[in-house]
Backbone atoms as SQL, in Angstrom:
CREATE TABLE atoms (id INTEGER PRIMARY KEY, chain TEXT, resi INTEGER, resn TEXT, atom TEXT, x REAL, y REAL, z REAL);
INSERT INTO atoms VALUES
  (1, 'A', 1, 'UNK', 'N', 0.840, -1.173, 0.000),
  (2, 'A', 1, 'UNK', 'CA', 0.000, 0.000, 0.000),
  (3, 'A', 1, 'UNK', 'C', 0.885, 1.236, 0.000),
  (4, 'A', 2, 'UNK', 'N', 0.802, 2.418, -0.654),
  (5, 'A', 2, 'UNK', 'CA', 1.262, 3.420, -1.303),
  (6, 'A', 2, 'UNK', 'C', 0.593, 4.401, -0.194),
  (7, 'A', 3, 'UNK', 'N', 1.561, 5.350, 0.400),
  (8, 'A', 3, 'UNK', 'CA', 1.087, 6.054, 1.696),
  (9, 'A', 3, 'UNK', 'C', 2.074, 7.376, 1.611),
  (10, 'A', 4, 'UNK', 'N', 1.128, 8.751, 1.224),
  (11, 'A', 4, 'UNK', 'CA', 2.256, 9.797, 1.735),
  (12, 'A', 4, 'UNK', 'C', 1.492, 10.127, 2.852),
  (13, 'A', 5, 'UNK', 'N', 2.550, 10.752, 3.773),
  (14, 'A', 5, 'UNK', 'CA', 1.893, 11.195, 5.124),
  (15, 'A', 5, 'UNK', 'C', 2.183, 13.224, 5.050),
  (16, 'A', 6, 'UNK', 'N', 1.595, 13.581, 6.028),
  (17, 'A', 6, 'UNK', 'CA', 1.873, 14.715, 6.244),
  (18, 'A', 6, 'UNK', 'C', 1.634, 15.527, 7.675),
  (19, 'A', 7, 'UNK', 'N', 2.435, 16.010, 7.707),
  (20, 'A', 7, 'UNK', 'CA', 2.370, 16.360, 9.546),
  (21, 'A', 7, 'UNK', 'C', 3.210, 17.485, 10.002),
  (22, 'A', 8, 'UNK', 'N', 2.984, 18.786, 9.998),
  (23, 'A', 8, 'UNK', 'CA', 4.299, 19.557, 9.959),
  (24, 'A', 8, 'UNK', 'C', 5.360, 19.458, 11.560),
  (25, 'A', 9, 'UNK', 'N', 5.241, 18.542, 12.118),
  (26, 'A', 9, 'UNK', 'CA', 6.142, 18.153, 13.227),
  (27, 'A', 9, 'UNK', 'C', 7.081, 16.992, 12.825),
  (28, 'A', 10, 'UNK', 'N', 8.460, 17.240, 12.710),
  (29, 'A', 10, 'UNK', 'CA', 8.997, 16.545, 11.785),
  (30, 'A', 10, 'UNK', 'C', 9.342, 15.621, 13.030),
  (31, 'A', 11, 'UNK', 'N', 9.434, 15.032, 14.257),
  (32, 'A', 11, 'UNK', 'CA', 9.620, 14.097, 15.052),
  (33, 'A', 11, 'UNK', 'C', 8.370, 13.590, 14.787),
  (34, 'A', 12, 'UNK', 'N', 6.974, 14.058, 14.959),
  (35, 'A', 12, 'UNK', 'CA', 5.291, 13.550, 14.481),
  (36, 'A', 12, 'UNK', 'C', 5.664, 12.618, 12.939),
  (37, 'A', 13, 'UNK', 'N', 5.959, 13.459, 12.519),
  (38, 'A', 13, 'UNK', 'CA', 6.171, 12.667, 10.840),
  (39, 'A', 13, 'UNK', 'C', 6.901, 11.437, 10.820),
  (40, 'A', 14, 'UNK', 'N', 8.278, 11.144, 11.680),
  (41, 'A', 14, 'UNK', 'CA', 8.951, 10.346, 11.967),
  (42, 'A', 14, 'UNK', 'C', 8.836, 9.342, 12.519),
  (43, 'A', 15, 'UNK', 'N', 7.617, 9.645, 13.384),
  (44, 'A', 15, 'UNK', 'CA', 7.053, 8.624, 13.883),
  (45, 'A', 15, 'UNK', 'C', 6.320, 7.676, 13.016),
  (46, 'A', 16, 'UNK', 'N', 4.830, 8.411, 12.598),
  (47, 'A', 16, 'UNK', 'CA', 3.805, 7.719, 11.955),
  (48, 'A', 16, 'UNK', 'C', 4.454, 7.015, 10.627),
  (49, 'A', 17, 'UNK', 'N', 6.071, 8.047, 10.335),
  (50, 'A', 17, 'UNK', 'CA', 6.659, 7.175, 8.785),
  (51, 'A', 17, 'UNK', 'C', 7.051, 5.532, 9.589),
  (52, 'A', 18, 'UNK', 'N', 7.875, 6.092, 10.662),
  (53, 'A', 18, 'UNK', 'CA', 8.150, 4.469, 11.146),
  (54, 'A', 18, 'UNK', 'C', 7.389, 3.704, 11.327),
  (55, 'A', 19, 'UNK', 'N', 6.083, 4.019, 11.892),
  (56, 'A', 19, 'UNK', 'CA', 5.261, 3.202, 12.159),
  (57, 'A', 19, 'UNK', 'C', 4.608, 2.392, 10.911),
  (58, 'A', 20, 'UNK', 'N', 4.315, 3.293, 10.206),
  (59, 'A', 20, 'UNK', 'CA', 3.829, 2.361, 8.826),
  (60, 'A', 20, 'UNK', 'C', 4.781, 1.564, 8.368),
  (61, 'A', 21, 'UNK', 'N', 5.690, 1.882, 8.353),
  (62, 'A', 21, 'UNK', 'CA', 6.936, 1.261, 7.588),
  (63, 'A', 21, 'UNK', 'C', 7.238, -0.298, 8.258),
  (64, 'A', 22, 'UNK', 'N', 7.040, -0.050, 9.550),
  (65, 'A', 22, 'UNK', 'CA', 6.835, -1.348, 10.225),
  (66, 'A', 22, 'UNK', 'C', 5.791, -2.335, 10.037),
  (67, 'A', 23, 'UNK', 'N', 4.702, -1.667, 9.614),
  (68, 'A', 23, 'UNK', 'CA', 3.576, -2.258, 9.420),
  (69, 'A', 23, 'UNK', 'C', 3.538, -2.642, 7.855),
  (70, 'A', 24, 'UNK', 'N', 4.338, -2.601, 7.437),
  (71, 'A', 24, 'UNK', 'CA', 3.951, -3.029, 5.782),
  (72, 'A', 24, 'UNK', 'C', 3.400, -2.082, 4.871),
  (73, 'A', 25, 'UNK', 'N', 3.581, -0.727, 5.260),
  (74, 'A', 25, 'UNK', 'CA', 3.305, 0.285, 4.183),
  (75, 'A', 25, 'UNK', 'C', 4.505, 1.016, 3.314),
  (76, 'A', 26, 'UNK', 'N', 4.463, 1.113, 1.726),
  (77, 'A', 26, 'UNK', 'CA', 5.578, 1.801, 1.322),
  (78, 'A', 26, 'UNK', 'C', 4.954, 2.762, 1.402),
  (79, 'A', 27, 'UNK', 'N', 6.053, 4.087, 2.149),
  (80, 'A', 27, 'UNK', 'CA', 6.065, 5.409, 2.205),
  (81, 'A', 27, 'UNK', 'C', 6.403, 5.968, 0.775),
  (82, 'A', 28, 'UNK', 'N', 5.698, 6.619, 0.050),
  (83, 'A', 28, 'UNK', 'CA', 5.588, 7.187, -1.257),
  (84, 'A', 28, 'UNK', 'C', 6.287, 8.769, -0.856),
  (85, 'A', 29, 'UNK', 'N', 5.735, 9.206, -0.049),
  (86, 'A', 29, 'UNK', 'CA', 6.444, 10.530, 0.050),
  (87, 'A', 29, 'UNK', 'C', 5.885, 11.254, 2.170),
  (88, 'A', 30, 'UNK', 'N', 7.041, 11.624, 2.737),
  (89, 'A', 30, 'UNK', 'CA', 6.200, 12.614, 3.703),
  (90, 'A', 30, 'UNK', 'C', 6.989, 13.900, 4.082),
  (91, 'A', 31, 'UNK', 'N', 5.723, 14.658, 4.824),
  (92, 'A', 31, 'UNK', 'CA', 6.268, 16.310, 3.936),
  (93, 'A', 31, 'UNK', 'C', 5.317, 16.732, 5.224),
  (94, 'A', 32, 'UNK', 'N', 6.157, 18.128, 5.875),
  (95, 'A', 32, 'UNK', 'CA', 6.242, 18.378, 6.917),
  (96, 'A', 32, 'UNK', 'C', 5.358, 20.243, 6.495),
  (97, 'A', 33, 'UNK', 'N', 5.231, 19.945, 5.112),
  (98, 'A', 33, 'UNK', 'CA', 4.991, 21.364, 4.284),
  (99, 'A', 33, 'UNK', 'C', 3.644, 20.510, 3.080),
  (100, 'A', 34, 'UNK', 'N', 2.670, 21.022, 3.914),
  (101, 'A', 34, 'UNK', 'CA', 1.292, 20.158, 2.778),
  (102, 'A', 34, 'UNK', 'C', 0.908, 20.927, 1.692),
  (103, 'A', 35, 'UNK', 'N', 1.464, 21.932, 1.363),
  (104, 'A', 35, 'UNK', 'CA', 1.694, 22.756, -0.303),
  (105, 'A', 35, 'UNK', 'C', 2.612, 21.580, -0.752),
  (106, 'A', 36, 'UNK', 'N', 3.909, 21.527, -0.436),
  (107, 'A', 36, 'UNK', 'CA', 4.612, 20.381, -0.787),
  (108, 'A', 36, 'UNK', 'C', 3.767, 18.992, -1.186),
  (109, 'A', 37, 'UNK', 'N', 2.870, 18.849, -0.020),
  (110, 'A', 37, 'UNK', 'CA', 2.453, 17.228, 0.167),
  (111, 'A', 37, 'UNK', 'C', 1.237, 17.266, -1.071),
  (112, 'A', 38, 'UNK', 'N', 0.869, 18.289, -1.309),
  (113, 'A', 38, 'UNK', 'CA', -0.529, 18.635, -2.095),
  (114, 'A', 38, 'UNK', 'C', 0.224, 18.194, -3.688),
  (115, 'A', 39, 'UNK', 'N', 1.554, 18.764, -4.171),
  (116, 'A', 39, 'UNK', 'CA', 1.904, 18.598, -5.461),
  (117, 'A', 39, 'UNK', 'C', 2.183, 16.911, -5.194),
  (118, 'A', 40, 'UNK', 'N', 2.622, 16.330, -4.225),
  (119, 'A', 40, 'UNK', 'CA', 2.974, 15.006, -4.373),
  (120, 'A', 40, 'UNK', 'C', 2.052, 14.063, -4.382),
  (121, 'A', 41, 'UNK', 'N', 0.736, 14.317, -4.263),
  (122, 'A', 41, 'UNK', 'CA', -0.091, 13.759, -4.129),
  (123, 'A', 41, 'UNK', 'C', -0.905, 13.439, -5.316),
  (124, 'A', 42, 'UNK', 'N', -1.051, 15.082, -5.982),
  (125, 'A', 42, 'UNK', 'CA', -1.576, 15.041, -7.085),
  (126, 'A', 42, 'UNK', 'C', -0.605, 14.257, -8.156),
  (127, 'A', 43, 'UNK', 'N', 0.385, 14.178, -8.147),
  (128, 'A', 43, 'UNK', 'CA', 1.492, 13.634, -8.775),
  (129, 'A', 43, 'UNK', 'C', 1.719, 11.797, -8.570),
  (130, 'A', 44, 'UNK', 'N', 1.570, 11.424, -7.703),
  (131, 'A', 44, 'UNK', 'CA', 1.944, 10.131, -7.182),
  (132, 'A', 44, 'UNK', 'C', 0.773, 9.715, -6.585),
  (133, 'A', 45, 'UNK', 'N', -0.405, 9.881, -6.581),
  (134, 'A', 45, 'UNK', 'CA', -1.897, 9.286, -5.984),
  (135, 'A', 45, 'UNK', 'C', -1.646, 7.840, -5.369),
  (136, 'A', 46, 'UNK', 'N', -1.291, 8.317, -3.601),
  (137, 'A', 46, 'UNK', 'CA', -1.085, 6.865, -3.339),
  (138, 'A', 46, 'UNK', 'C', -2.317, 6.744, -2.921),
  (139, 'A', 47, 'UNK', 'N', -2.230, 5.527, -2.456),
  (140, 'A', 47, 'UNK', 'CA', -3.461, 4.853, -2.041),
  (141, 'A', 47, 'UNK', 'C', -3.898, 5.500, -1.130),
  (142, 'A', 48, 'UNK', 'N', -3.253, 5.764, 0.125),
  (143, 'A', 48, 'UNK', 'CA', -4.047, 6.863, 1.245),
  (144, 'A', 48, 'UNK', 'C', -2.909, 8.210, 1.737),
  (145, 'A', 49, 'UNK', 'N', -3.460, 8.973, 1.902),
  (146, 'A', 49, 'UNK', 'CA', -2.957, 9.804, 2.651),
  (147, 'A', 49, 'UNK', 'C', -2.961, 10.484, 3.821),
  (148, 'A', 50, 'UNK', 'N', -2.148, 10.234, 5.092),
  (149, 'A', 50, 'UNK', 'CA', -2.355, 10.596, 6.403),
  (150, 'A', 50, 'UNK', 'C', -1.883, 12.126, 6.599),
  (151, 'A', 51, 'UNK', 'N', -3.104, 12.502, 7.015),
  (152, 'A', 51, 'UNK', 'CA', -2.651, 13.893, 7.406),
  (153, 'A', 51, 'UNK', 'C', -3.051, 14.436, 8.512),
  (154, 'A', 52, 'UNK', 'N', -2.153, 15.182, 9.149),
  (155, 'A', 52, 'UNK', 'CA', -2.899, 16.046, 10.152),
  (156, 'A', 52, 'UNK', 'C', -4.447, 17.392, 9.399),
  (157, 'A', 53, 'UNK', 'N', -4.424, 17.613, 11.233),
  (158, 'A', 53, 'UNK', 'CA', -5.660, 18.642, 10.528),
  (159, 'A', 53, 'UNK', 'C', -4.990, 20.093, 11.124),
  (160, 'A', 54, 'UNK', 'N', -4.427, 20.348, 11.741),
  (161, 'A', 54, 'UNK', 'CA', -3.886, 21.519, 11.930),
  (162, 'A', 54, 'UNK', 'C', -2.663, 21.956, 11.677),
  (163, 'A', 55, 'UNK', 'N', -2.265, 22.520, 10.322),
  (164, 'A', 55, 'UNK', 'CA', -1.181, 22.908, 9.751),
  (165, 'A', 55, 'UNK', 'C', -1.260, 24.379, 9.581),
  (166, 'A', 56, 'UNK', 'N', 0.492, 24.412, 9.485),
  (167, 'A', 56, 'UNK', 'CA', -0.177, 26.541, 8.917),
  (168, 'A', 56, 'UNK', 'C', 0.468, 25.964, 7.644),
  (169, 'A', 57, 'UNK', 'N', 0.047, 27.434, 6.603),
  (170, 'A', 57, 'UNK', 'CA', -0.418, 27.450, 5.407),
  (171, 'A', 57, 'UNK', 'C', -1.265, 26.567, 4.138),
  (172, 'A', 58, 'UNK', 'N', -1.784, 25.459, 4.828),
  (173, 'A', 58, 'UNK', 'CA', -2.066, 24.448, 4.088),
  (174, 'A', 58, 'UNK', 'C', -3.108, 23.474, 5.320),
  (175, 'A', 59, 'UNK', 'N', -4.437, 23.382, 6.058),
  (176, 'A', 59, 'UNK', 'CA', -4.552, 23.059, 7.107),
  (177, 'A', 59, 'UNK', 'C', -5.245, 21.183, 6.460),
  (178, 'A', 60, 'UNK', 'N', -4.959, 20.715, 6.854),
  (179, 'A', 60, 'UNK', 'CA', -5.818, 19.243, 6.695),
  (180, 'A', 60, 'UNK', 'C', -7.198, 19.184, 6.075),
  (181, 'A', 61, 'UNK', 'N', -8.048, 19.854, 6.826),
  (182, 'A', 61, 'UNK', 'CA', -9.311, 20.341, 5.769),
  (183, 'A', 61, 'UNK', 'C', -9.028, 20.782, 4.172),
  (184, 'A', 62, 'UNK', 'N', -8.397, 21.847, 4.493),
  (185, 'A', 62, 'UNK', 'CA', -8.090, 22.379, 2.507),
  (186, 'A', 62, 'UNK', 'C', -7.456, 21.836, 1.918),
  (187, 'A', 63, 'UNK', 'N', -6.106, 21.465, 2.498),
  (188, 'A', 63, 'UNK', 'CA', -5.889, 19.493, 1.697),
  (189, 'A', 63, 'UNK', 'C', -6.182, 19.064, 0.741),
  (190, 'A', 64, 'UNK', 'N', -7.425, 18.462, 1.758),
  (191, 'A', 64, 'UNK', 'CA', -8.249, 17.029, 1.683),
  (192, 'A', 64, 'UNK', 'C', -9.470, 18.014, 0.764),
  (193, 'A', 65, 'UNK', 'N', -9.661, 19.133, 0.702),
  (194, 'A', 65, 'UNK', 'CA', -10.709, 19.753, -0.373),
  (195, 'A', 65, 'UNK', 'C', -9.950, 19.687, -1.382),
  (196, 'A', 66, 'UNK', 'N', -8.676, 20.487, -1.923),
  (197, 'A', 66, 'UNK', 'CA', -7.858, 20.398, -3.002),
  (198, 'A', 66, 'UNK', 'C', -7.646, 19.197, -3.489),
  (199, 'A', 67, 'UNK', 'N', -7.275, 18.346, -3.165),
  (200, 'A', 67, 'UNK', 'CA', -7.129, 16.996, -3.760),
  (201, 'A', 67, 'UNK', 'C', -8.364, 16.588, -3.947),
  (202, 'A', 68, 'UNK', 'N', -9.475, 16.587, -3.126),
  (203, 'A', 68, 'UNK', 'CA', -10.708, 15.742, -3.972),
  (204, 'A', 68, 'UNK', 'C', -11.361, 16.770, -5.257),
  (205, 'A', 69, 'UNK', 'N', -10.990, 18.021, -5.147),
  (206, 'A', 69, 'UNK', 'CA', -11.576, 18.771, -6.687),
  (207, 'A', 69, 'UNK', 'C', -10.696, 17.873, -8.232),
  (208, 'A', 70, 'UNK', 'N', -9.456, 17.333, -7.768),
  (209, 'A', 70, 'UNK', 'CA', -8.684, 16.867, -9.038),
  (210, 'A', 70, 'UNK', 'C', -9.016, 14.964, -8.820),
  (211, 'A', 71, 'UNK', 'N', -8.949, 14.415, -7.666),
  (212, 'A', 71, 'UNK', 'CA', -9.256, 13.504, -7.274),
  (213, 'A', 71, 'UNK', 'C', -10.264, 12.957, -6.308),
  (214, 'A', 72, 'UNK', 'N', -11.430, 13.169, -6.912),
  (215, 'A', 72, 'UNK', 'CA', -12.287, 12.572, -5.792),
  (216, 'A', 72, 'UNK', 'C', -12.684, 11.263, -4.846),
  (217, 'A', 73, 'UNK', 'N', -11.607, 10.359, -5.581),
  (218, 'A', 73, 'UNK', 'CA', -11.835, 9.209, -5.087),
  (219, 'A', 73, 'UNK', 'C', -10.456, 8.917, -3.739),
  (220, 'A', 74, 'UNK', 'N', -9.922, 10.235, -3.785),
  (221, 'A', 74, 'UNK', 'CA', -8.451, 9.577, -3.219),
  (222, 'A', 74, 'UNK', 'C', -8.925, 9.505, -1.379),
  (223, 'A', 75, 'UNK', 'N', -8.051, 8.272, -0.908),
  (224, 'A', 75, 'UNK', 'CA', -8.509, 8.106, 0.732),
  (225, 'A', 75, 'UNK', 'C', -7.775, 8.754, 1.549),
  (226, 'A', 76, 'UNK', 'N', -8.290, 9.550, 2.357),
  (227, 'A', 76, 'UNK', 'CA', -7.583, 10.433, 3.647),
  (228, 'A', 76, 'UNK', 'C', -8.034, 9.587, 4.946),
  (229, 'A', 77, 'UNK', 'N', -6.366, 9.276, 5.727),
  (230, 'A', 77, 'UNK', 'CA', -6.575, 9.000, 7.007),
  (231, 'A', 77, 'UNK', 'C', -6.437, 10.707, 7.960),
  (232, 'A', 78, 'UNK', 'N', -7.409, 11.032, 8.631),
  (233, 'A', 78, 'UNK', 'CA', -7.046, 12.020, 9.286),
  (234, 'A', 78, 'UNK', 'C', -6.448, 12.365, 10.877),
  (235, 'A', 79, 'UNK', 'N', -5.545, 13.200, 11.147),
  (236, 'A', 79, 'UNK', 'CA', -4.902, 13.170, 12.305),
  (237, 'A', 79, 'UNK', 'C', -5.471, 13.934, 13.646),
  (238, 'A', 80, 'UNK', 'N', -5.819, 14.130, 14.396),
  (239, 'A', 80, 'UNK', 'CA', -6.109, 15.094, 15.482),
  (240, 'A', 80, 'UNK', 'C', -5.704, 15.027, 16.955),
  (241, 'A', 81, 'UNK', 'N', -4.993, 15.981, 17.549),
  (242, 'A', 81, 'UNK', 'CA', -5.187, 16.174, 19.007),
  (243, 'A', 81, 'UNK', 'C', -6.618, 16.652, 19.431),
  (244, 'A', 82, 'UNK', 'N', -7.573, 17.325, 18.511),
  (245, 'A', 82, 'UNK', 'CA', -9.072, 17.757, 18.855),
  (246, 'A', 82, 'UNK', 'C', -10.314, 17.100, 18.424),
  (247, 'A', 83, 'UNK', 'N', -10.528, 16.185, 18.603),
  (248, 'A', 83, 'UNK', 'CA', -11.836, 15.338, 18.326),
  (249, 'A', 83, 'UNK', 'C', -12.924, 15.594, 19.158),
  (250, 'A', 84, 'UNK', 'N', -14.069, 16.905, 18.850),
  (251, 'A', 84, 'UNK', 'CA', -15.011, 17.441, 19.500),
  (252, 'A', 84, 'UNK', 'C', -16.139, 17.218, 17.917),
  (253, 'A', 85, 'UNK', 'N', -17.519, 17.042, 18.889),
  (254, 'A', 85, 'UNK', 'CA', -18.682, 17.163, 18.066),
  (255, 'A', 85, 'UNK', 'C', -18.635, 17.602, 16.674),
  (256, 'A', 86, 'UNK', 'N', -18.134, 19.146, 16.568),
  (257, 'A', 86, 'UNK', 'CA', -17.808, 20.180, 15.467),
  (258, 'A', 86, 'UNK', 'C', -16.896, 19.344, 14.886),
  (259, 'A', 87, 'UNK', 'N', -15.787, 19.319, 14.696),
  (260, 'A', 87, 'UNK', 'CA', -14.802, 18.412, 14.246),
  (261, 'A', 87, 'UNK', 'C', -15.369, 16.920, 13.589),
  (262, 'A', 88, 'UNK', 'N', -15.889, 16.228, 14.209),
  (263, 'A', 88, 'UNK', 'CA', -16.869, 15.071, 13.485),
  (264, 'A', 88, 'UNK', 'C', -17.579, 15.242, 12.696),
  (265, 'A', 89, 'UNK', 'N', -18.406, 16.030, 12.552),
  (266, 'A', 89, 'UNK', 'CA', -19.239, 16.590, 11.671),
  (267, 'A', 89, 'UNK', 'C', -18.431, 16.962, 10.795),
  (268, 'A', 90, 'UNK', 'N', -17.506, 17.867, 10.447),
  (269, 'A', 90, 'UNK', 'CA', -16.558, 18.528, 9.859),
  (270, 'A', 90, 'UNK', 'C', -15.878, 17.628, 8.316),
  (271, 'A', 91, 'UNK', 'N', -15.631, 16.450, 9.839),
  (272, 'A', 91, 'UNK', 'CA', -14.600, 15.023, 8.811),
  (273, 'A', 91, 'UNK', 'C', -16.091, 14.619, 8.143),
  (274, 'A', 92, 'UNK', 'N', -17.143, 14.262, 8.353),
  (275, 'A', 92, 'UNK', 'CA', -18.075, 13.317, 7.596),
  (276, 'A', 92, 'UNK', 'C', -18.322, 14.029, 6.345),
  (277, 'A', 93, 'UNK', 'N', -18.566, 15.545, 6.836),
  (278, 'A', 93, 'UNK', 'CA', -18.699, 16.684, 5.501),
  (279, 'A', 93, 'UNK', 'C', -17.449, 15.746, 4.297),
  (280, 'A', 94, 'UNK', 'N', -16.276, 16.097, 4.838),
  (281, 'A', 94, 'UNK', 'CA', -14.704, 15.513, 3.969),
  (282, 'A', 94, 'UNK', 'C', -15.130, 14.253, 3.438),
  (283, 'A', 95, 'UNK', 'N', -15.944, 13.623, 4.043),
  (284, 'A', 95, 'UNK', 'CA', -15.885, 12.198, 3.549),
  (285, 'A', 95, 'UNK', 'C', -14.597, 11.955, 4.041),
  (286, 'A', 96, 'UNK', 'N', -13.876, 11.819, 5.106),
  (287, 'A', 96, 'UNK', 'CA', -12.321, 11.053, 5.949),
  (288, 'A', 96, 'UNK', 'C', -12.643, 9.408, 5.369),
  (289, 'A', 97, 'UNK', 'N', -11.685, 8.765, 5.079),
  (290, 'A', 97, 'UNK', 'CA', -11.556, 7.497, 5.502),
  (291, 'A', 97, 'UNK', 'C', -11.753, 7.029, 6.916),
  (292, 'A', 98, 'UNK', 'N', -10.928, 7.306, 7.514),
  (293, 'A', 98, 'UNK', 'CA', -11.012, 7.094, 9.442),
  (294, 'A', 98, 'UNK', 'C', -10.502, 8.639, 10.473),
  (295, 'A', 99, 'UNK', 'N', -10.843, 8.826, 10.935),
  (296, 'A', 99, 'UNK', 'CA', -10.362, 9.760, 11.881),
  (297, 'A', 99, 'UNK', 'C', -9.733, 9.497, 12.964),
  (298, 'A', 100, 'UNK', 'N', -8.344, 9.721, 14.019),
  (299, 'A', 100, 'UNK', 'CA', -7.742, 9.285, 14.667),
  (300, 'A', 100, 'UNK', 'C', -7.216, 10.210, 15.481),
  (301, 'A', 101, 'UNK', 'N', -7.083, 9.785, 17.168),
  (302, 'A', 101, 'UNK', 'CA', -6.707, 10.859, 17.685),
  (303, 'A', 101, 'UNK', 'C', -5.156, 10.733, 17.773),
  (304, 'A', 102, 'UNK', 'N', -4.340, 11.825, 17.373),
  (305, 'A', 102, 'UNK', 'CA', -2.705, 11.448, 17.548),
  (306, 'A', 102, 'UNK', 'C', -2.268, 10.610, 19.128),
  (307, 'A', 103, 'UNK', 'N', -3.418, 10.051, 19.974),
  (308, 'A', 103, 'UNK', 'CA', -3.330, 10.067, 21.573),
  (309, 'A', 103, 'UNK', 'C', -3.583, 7.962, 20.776),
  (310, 'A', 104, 'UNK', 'N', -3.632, 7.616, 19.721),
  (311, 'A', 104, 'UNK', 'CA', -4.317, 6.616, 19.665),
  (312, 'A', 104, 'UNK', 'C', -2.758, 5.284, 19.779),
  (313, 'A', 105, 'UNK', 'N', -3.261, 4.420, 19.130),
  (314, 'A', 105, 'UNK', 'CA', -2.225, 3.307, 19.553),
  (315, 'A', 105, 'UNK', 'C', -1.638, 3.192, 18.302),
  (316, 'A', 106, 'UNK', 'N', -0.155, 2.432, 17.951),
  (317, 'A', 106, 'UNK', 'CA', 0.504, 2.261, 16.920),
  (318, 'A', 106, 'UNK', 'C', -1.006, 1.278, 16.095),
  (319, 'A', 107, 'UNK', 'N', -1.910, 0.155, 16.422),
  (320, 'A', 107, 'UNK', 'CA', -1.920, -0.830, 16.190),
  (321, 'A', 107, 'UNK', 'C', -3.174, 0.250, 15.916),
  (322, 'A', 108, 'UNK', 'N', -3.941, 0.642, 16.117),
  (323, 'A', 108, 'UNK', 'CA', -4.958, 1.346, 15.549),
  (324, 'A', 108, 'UNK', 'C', -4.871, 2.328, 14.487),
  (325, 'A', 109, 'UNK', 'N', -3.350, 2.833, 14.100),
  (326, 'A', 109, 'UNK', 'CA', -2.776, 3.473, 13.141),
  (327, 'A', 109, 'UNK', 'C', -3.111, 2.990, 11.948),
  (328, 'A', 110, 'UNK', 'N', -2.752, 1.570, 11.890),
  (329, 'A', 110, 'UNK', 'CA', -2.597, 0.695, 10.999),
  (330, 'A', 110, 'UNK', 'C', -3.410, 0.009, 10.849),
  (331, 'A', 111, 'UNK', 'N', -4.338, -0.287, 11.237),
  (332, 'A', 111, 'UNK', 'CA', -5.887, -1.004, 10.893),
  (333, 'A', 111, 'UNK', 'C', -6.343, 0.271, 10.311),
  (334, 'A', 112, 'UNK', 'N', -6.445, 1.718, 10.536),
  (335, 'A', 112, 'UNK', 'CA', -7.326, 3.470, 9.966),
  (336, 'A', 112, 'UNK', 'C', -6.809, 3.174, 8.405),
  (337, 'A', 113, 'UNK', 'N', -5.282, 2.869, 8.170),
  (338, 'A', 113, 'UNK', 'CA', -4.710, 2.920, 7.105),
  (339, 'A', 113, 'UNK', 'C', -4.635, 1.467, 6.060),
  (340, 'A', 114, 'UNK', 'N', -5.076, 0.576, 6.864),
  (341, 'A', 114, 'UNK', 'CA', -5.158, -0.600, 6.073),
  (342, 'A', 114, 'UNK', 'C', -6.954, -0.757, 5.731),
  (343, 'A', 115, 'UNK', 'N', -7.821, -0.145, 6.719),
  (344, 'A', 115, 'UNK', 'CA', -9.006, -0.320, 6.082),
  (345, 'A', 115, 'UNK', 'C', -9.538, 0.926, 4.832);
């Protein structure tokens, strides 16, 4: 499975890259800058893409809008320290693949990204 991630905390990024990587995912690209992650995406359409939702210049929401205007079918795993009511609603609007709190387990990482 074909996975860019994105996370502008480059120890955050380091993580979730290891973690997949352990789990049997090839890392296609990850990018700590989601203007960056946005051309690689449109470019290399992996199978999913993990992203946070709170970035500056580029936030997880507008993303995940930009890529589905050129690709509507592409799958977003999404990242959060804030999982409130508003926020749920928010992701279902996105159509998310899975939503996840960054507080969650390696092993739940990887079931969000394998389903």
């Amino acid at each position: 499975m074909k996975v860019i991630v994105v996370d502008d905390h480059q120890l955050v990024l380091k993580g979730f890259t290891g973690i997949l990587t352990h789990g049997g995912c090839h890392i296609v690209g990850s990018y700590t800058d989601p203007r960056k992650a946005l051309t690689a995406i449109l470019e290399l359409k992996p199978d999913v893409v993990l992203t946070d939702l709170d970035m500056p210049h580029l936030n997880g929401q507008e993303l995940i809008t930009e890529v589905r205007a050129k690709i509507p079918e592409q799958k977003f795993v999404l990242l959060t320290m804030h999982l409130n009511q508003q926020l749920i609603k928010k992701m279902m609007r996105l159509k998310v693949s899975a939503d996840l709190s960054k507080n969650a387990h390696p092993e739940e990482l990887m079931e969000a990204v394998s389903a």
